[in-house]
C-alpha positions, 0 to 999 in steps of 0.5 A: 481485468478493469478497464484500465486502458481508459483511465491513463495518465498519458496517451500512449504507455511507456515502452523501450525507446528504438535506441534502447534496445540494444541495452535492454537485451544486454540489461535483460541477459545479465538480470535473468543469468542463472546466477541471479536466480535465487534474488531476481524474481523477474523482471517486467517490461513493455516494448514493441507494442506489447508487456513482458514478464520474464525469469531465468526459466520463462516468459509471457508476453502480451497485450491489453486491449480496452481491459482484454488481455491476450497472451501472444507468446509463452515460453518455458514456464510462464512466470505469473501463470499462477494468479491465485488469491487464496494461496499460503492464506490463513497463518498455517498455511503461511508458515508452511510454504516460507520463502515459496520459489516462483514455481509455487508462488502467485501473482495476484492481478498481475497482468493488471498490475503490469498494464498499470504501472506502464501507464505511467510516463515515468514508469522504469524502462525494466521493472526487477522484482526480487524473489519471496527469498530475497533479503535486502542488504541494502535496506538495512537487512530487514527480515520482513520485506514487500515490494514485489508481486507475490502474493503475502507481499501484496496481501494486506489485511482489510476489515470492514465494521460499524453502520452500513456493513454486513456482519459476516465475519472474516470470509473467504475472499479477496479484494483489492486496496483501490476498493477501497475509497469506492467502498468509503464513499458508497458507505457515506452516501456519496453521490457518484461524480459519473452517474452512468457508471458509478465511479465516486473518484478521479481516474478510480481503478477500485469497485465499490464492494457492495457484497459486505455493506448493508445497502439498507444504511448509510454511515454519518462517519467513517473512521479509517486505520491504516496499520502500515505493513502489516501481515493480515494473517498474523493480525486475524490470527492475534485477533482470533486468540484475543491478542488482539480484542479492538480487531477483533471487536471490529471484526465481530461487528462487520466483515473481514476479507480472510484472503486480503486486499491486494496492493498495487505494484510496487506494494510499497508504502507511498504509492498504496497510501495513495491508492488506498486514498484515490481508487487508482493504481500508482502507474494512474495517481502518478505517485509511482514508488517511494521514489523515482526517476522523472524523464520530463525533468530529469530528476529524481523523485523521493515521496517519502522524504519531510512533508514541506519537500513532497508537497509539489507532488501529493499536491499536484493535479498528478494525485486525484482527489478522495471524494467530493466536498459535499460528500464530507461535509459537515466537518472537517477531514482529518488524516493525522499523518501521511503526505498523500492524504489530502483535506478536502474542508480548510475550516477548522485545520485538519491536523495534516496541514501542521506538519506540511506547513513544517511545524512541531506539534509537540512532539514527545522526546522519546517513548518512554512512558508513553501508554501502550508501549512494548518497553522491551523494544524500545531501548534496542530498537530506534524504529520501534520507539520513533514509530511509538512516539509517531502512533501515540502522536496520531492517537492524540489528534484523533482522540482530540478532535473527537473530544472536540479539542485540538491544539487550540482549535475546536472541532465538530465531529468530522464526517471522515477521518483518516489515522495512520500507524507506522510501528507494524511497518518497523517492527515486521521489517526489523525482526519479520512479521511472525517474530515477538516484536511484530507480535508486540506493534499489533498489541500497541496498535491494537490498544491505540484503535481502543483509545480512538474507539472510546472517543467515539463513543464518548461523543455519541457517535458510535452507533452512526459510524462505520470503521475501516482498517487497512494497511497499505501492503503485506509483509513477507518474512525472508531468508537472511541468508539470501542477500546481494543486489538485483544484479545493479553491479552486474550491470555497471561492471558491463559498463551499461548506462542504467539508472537504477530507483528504489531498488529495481526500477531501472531506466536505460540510457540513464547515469546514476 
């Protein structure tokens, strides 16, 4: 376990209120009946001095001191005894074990990942976690979901390639997505902000992962690809059968961790952007969930809402910043999209700033005839083709700036650039990750890495540049016929003043 005691947020963690408690053990009884067994996966807490993970079958409760967890009580089955982060990994393995039940589930860093998200001032007074089975209706019914601690929801694909990384290959370990900014800033040379103890960022939880970089270079450019939840094992699969020639081409040149990074909890999508881009966990950035209930202000937080209303947030002193301006320097950094992922260079304007200042570059009217896209996904789905027209958008300002032209301004090659890709979040979601639609969003992608690649090389660069590709969680395919709510109606027909966020942060004492 890191050292997360020392880098809080706030003094002390958040725990049960003395005149909550009441309502926690009548919360706690309803969400762990029997009856919401097959949907509530467990439910996580702090109180009285110390975490708690429970389930319809059993519980662990314990502390953590300076990083050093001690069990105080089990009882019946411990809920996140089973830590493993090999399991139900390659893709046959997946395919396998579908929809696995607690009991045969794990839960990557799990102690870490409760201590962190109670960090947090505004962490939920009860955090539920909904089961590998578990379809929400409330989002729509997707097929494909994360959210939670399991392991294919948290895990996300991670390769390394280019100048500065060892060439091995996919290999058989994980690693976490707050090692990520670490591992950036090592490849470029970075000079660390705390020399006795190398740490690169504000607050970094991540480790920089010198086991696949070759310390005998340093990369001039780094360029990043977030392929937004996507399933690693169908993506190194798609890459393996030739699918998918750019990962694969990424892969043959460096390393890929076969068992994957690890999300933060929640492994949903703003508060691992923003992980992936600080080295902190959410309960440590302060960028918590999608949304959330603020205490101090008493209002409701929605990160992922239009950039011009989230900018009091990803702006603010509560998300640290990605690296040092001399480590960036010369150039600008460029991030295409993403509210979290902040410049640290104004000169020239780093495309980001067009759509937090509210205007419109040029958005296409629709994806159609728009270069790499599935037409047969389009006209049926309205996420697929909005996420097309997002990623052909990206790939304009990426392949601009390393052509060095980009709505009317000039750009020299930028030391770090950042380019998200939302359509493997949409399809996974809509159909699953082992349907044909998420199949066709990596090919899509896939061809757009391509396009980004070629300016690259058209500039020169190829050679001095080391490639990331990452995504911000995992995608599990569920059960459809596994639907209801985490037991929010339960709790309000008892007449119990809950606040319920993001579907499972619950905050006691709280109206809706």
């Amino acid at each position: 376990m890191t050292d997360v005691a020392a880098r809080r947020l706030d003094p002390q963690p958040h725990e049960i209120a003395d005149e909550h408690r009441a309502l926690a053990d009548a919360a706690l009884e309803i969400l762990l009946d029997s009856s919401l067994e097959p949907i509530v996966d467990m439910v996580l807490t702090r109180r009285d001095g110390a975490y708690e993970a429970l389930s319809a079958d059993g519980r662990v409760r314990f502390t953590a001191d300076s990083g050093v967890v001690a069990v105080l009580e089990e009882e019946g089955a411990n809920p996140i005894a089973n830590q493993a982060t090999d399991a139900f990994s390659p893709l046959e393995a997946e395919l396998a074990h579908q929809h696995p039940h607690r009991s045969e589930n794990s839960y990557p860093n799990a102690y870490d990942q409760i201590v962190q998200l109670f960090d947090a001032p505004a962490a939920p007074d009860l955090c539920v976690l909904h089961s590998a089975r578990h379809n929400w209706e409330d989002q729509g019914g997707h097929i494909g979901e994360h959210g939670s601690l399991g392991v294919v929801q948290a895990r996300a694909p991670w390769v390394l390639a280019g100048k500065g990384v060892a060439n091995l290959g996919v290999v058989p370990r994980a690693a976490r997505l707050v090692d990520v900014a670490p591992t950036i800033a090592a490849l470029l040379g970075c000079a660390p902000v705390a020399a006795d103890n190398g740490r690169y960022l504000s607050r970094q939880d991540g480790v920089v992962r010198d086991d696949v970089l070759d310390p005998s270079e340093r990369a001039r450019h780094v360029v990043g690809f977030l392929f937004d939840g996507a399933n690693p094992n169908v993506l190194y699969s798609m890459a393996a059968s030739g699918e998918a020639p750019n990962v694969a081409r990424l892969i043959e040149m460096g390393t890929a961790f076969g068992h994957g990074a690890m999300a933060g909890l929640p492994t949903v999508t703003l508060a691992n952007h923003t992980s992936i881009i600080t080295g902190a966990y959410p309960g440590h950035h302060g960028i918590l969930n999608n949304a959330w209930y603020d205490r101090a202000t008493q209002q409701q937080v929605i990160t992922n809402s239009p950039l011009p209303g989230t900018s009091r947030w990803t702006t603010s002193t509560r998300a640290p910043t990605r690296f040092t301006p001399q480590c960036c320097a010369p150039g600008p950094t460029s991030s295409p999209h993403r509210s979290t992922n902040r410049a640290t260079s104004t000169r020239p304007t780093p495309p980001s700033v067009f759509f937090r200042r509210g205007e419109n570059p040029g958005i296409p009217p629709s994806a159609d005839g728009l270069p790499h896209v599935t037409e047969r996904f389009v006209r049926p789905s309205k996420d697929y083709s909005w996420s097309s027209v997002v990623d052909h958008m990206a790939i304009e300002q990426a392949v601009g700036i390393w052509d060095g032209h980009y709505r009317d301004e000039s750009y020299p090659h930028p030391r770090f650039m950042w380019v998200n890709f939302t359509l493997t979040d949409a399809a996974m979601h809509e159909c699953g990750p082992h349907s044909e639609m998420a199949a066709a969003s990596v090919r899509d992608s896939d061809a757009r890495i391509g396009e980004v690649l070629a300016a690259v090389e058209r500039a020169g660069a190829f050679d001095d540049t080391a490639f990331v590709l990452v995504a911000d969680h995992g995608m599990e395919e569920n059960d459809p016929s596994c639907q209801g709510r985490l037991g929010t109606v339960s709790l309000r027909n008892a007449g119990l003043q809950i606040r319920d966020e993001a579907y499972g942060f619950l905050y006691l004492g709280v109206d809706s």
